[in-house]
N, C-alpha and C positions, 0 to 999 in steps of 0.2 A: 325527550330525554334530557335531565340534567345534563351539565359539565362536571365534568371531576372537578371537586371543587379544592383540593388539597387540604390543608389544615382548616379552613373556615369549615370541616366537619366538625372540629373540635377533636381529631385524631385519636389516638388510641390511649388505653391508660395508663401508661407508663409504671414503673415496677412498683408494687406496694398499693396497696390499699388505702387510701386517703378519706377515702368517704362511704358510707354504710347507708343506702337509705332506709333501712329498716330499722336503724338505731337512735334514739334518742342525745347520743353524745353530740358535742359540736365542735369541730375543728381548731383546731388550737390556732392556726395560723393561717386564716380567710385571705390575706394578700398571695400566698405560696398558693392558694386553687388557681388564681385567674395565671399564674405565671406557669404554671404545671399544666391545666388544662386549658389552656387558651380565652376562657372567661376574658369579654370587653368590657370596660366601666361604660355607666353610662354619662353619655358628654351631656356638656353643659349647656348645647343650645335645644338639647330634649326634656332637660330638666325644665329650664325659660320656657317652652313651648307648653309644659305642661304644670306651670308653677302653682295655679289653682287647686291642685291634686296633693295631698299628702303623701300620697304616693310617692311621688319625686319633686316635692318640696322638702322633705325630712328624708331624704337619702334612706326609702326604705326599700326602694326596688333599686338593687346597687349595681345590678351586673346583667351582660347580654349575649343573645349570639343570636347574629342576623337581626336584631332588630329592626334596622333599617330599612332593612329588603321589605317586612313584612311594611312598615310603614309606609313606602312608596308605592305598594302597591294598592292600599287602601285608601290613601292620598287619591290615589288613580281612578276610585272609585271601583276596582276591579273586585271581584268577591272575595276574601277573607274569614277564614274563623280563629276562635279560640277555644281548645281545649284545658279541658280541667276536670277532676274527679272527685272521689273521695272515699275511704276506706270506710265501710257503713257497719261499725263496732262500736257504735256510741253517740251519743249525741253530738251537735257544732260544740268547739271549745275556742278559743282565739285564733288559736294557730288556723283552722277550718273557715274563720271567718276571715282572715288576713289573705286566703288564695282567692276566696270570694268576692271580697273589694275589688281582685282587680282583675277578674273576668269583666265584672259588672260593668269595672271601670273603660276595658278597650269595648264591650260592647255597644256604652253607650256615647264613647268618644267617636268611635269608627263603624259603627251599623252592622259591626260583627258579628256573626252567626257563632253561640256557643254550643258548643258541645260538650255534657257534661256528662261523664260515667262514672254509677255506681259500681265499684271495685268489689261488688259480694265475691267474685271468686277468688282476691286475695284474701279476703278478712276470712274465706274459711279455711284458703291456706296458712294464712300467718296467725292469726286468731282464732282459728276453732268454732267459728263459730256456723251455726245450719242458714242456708238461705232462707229460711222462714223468718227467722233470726234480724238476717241482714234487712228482708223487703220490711219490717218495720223499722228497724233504724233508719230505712231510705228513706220511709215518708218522714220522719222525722226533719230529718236532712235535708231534704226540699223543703221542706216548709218554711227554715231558717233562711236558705238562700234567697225565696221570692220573696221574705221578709225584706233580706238585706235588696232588695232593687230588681231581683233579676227578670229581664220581660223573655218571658216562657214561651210569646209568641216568635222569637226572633232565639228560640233554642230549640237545641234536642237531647233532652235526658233520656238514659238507658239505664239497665242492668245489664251489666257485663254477659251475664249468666241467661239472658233473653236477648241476645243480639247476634244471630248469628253470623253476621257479618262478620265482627271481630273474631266469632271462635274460630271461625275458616282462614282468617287472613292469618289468627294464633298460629293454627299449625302449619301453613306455609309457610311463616318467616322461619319455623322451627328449622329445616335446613338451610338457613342462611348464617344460622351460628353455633359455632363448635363448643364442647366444655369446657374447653381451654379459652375461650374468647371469653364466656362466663366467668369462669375462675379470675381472670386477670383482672375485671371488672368489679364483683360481686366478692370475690374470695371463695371459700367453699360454703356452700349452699344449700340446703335440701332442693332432693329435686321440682317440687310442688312450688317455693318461690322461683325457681326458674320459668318451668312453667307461668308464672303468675306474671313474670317479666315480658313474655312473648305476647299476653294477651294485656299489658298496658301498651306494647309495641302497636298493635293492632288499635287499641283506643286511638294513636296519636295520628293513626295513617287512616281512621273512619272517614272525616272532613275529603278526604282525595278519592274518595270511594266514588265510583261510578255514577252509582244511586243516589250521590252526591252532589255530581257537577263536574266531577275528575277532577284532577291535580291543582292545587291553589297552595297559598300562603297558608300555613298554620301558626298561629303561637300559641306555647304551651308556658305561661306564668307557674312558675314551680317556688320552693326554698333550695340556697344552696345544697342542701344534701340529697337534690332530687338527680343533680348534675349526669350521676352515672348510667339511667334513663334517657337522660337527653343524649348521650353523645353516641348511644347505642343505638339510638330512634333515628339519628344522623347518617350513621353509616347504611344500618339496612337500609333508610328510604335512598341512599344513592344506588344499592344494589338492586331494590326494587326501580328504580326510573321513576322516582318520584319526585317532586318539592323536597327539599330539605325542610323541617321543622324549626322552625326560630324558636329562643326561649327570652324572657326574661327572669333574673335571680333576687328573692327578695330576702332581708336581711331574717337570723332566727327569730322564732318570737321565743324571749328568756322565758323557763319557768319561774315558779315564783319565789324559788330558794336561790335562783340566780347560777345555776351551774350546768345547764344544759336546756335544750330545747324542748318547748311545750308539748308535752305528747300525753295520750290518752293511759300510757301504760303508768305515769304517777298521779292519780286524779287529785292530791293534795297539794300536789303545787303547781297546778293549774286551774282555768275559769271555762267552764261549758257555759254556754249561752244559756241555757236551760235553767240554772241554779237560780236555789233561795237567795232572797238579802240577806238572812240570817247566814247563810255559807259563803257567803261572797265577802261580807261585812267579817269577817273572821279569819278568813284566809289571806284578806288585805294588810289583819291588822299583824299578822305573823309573817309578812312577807320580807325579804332581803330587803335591807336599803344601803345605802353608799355612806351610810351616817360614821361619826366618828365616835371613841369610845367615850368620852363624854360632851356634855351640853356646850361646857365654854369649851371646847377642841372644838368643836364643830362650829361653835360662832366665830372661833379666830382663822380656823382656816376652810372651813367651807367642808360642802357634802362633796361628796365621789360619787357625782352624778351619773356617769359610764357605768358603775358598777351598779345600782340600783334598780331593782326590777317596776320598782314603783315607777321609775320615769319613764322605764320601756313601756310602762302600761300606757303613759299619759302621752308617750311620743307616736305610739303605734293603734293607738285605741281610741280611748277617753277625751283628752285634749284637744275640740276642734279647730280652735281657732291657733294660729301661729305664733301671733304674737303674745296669746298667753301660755302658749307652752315656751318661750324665749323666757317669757318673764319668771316661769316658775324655774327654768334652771337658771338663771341670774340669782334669784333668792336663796337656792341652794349653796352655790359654790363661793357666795361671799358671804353665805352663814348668816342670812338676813333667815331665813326659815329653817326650824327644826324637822325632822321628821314627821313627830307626831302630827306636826301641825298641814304637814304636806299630805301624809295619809287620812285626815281627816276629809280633807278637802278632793283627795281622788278617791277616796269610798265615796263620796257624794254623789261623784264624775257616775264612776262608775256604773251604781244604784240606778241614778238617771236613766243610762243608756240601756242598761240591761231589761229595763222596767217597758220603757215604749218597747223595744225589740220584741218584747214575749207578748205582747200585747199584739205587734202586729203579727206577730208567728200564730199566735194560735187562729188567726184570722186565714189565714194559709192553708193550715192543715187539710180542709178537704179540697181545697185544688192538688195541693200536691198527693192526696191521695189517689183521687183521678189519673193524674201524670205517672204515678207509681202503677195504676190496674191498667193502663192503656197496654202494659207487656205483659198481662196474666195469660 
């Protein structure tokens, strides 16, 4: 049996609504989450420890809960997993690739066992969409992530919708929370995303499953606006007598108009791993930049690099190496480089990386089909 662990559940949600994870908007005032909800930055000798990582070289995984715990126990060599999923309504787009780095990343740091679930039974609640529907976006899906690194042998992918472990564990958490717990959380809801809550609850508590190995460490790498999940998956696993759930919080990834986070509901201002150069090469050249309203403004006093989508691309994406992405925002903000001449040079980036990706995706595709008919 756990300890009561007091506030390190990450406690209850206090009044108002603050974060939607089904909404594309993004919070106007990210320092006011970790002070409201109890969000830890992540310190400095995790960062050193893992400064090879973009990850936490570029302060892009910025926040935590329990991280530690999970870490010493892995250190310990003791078993560990990582949890992660994905709503199967479309192809990878950044945002899908950005949770995927960093499965990949504690997998092949710590010998973690991932767990990854296809979420068909939200995408037909929140999306509409039929599970025939969803199992080909899945193979899709897979194919992208064993692109990006993922060793298949040392995971276990699912459909939500063909796992009945989760549906079962679904409706037993279902009397562990009230409408009123929902409400304060979620706001007001259809019932079918509530539903759809209980059974990512059950994704998060699969790894502690019996059939599993029973209770361990889990971490679930999410984006800030996944928080309201995590602190939910907190409390029932102390009701249930579980591990508490660790999470790590990773910064948004900007669309490319610059005004909210990347999501599949504006495919104009965003990049699916799957796109032409001809669509990629065009949506780059329309994207937001930090530029000023003319040429010499912007030579005498520099780009607004913070606000530019183009450098999110090159800080969170594109840019591998560090010290040239230093140097491109140097060129910026003392108006040594223009715009144009920056977007030239990350449609390049870009084109590049997208080009091998598809190339090894499509190389994929019949294993993850495979992995997809092992649950027909």
């Amino acid at each position: 049996m756990t300890k009561e662990p007091g506030n390190s559940r990450g406690g209850e949600t206090g009044k108002g609504i603050e974060i939607d994870p089904w909404s594309s908007d993004m919070p106007a005032d990210v320092e006011k989450l970790f002070e409201k909800f109890g969000l830890e930055k992540i310190p400095a000798s995790v960062r050193k420890r893992f400064s090879s990582s973009h990850l936490f070289s570029r302060n892009i995984i910025i926040a935590h809960r329990d991280f530690a715990k999970w870490m010493k126990a892995a250190d310990a060599k003791k078993e560990v997993a990582v949890l992660s999923g994905i709503k199967p309504s479309g192809d990878f787009h950044l945002g899908s690739k950005q949770t995927a780095e960093e499965i990949i990343f504690f997998q092949k740091q710590f010998g973690a066992k991932v767990y990854y679930a296809i979420a068909d039974l939200e995408a037909n609640a929140d999306n509409g969409l039929s599970l025939e529907e969803c199992r080909k976006n899945a193979v899709s899906n897979v194919a992208d992530l064993l692109a990006l690194g993922l060793d298949e042998k040392n995971a276990y992918i699912y459909r939500q919708s063909k796992e009945n472990r989760v549906m079962n564990k679904a409706f037993l958490l279902s009397k562990r929370v009230t409408r009123a717990t929902f409400e304060a959380i979620y706001g007001d809801k259809p019932v079918s995303l509530q539903m759809s809550v209980l059974v990512q609850m059950a994704d998060i508590f699969l790894p502690q499953h019996e059939d599993f190995g029973g209770p361990k460490e889990v971490l679930v790498p999410v984006g800030l606006d996944q928080d309201p999940h995590i602190r939910l998956s907190r409390d029932l696993a102390f009701k249930e007598r579980l591990v508490l759930p660790s999470a790590t919080y990773h910064k948004f990834v900007k669309n490319l108009k610059g005004e909210a986070k990347m999501s599949k509901r504006d495919p104009d201002s965003m990049l699916w791993l799957s796109e032409s150069a001809q669509s990629v090469e065009g949506k780059l050249k329309r994207a937001i930049t930090g530029g000023r309203d003319t040429a010499d403004e912007q030579r005498k006093l520099g780009g607004r690099v913070d606000e530019c989508a183009i450098f999110d691309l090159c800080k969170m994406h594109f840019e591998a190496d560090d010290k040239s992405l230093a140097f491109r925002r140097e060129r910026c903000v003392k108006g040594k480089m223009l715009c144009g001449e920056c977007k030239k040079e990350v449609i390049e980036l870009a084109l590049k990386w997208l080009g091998k990706h598809q190339e090894t995706r499509e190389k994929m595709l019949k294993r993850a089909e495979k992995i997809i008919a092992a649950q027909d």
